[in-house]
C-alpha positions in Angstrom: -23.3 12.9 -18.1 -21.6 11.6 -15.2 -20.7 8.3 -14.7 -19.8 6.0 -11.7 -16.1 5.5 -12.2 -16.3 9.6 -13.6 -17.9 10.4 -9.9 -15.3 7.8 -7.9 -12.1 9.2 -10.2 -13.6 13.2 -9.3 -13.7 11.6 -5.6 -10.0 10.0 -5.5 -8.9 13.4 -6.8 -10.5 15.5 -4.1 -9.2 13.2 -1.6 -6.1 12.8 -2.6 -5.6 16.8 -2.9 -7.1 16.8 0.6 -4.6 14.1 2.0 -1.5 16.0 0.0 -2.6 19.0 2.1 -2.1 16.9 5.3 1.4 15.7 4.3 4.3 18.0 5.4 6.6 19.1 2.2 9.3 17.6 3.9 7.7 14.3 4.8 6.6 14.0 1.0 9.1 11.5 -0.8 8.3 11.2 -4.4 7.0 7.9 -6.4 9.5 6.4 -9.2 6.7 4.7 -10.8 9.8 3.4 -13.3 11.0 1.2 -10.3 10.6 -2.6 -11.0 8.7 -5.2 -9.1 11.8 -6.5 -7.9 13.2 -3.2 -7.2 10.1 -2.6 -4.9 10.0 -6.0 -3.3 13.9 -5.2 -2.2 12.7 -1.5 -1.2 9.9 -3.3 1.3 11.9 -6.0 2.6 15.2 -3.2 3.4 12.0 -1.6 5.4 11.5 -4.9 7.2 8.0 -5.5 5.6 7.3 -9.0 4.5 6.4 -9.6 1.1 5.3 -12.1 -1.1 4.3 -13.1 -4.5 0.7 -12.9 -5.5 -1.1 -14.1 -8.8 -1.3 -11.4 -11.5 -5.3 -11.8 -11.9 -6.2 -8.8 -9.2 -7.7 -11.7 -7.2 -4.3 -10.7 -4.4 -4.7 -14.7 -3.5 -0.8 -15.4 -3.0 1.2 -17.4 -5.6 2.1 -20.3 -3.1 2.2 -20.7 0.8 2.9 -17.9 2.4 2.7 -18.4 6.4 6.0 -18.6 6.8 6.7 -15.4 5.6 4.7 -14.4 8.5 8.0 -15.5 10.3 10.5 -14.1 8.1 11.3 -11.6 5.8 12.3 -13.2 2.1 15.7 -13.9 1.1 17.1 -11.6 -2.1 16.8 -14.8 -3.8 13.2 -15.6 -2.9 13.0 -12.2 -4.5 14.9 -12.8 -7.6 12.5 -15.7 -8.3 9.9 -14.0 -7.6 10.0 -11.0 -8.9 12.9 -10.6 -11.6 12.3 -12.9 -14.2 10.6 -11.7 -17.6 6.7 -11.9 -16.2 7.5 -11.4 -12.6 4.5 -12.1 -9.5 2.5 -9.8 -8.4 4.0 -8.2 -4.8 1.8 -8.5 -2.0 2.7 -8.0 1.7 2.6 -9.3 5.1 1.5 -7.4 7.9 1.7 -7.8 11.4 5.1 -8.2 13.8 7.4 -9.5 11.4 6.6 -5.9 9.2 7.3 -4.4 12.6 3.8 -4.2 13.5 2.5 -2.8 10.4 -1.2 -2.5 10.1 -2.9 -1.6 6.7 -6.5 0.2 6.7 -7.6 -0.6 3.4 -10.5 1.0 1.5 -11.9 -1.1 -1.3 -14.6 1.9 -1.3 -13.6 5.1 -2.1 -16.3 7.1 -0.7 -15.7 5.7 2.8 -11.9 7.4 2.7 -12.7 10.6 3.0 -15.5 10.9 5.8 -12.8 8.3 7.8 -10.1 10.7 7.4 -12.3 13.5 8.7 -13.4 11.5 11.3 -9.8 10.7 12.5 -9.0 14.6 12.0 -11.3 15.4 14.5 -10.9 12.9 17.2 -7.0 13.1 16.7 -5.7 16.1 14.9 -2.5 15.8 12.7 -2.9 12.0 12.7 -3.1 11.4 9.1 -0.2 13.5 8.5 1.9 10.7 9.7 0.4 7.7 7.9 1.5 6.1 4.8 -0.8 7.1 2.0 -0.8 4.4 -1.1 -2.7 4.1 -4.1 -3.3 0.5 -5.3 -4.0 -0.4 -9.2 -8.0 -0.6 -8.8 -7.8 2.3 -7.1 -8.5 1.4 -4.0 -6.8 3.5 -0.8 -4.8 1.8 2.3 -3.0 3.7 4.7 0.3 2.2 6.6 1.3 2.4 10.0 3.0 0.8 12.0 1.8 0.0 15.9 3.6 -0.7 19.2 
């Protein structure tokens, strides 16, 4: 018998296979999924994304205020606090100009990722190949770009 999360999990994997396909062997970087939080947080702010620390719930409500990092990347040790002690925050980001622009699609619904992508494939062939492709924890999809 086939379940919901059986059908969405059977979908992610046909996506995703379908998304690898669009991603150019040399574009493809691999995933330590041994990196820290910290290690991450550092990774995205050397990339000139803003991040910030969200509750651990799933909720993604940040930890404490957060607008100003919608000025300002965080400091390394904004980062430390953050993110390096023994239960460190969740790590959330900013987008917008101080990411340079970035802008996040987020799919919260699986089944609406792949009839977008094939949408976008036919109005703008090749597109997808140069966006961002990142699994979140729920799963859930988002694709990054960044916009002039």
């Amino acid at each position: 018998m086939t379940t919901p999360t059986s059908r969405k999990t059977e979908h992610l994997t046909r996506l995703m296979v379908r998304l690898q396909q669009t991603v150019r062997a040399e574009e493809a970087r691999p995933v330590n999924h041994s990196m820290t939080t910290a290690e991450m947080a550092a990774r995205l702010v050397a990339a000139h994304i803003s991040v910030i620390p969200v509750k651990l719930d799933g909720s993604k409500i940040p930890d404490r205020e957060w607008k100003v990092y919608q000025q300002r990347l965080a400091t390394a040790g904004e980062l430390t606090q953050w993110f390096g002690g023994r239960r460190p925050l969740g790590l959330g980001i900013v987008a917008g100009a101080v990411s340079g622009n970035l802008e996040v699609i987020d799919f919260d619904d699986l089944a609406l990722a792949e009839p977008w992508n094939e949408l976008v494939e036919a109005e703008c062939p090749e597109l997808t190949k140069r966006l961002v492709l990142i699994v979140t924890p729920r799963p859930r999809l988002q694709f990054w770009y960044r916009s002039e």
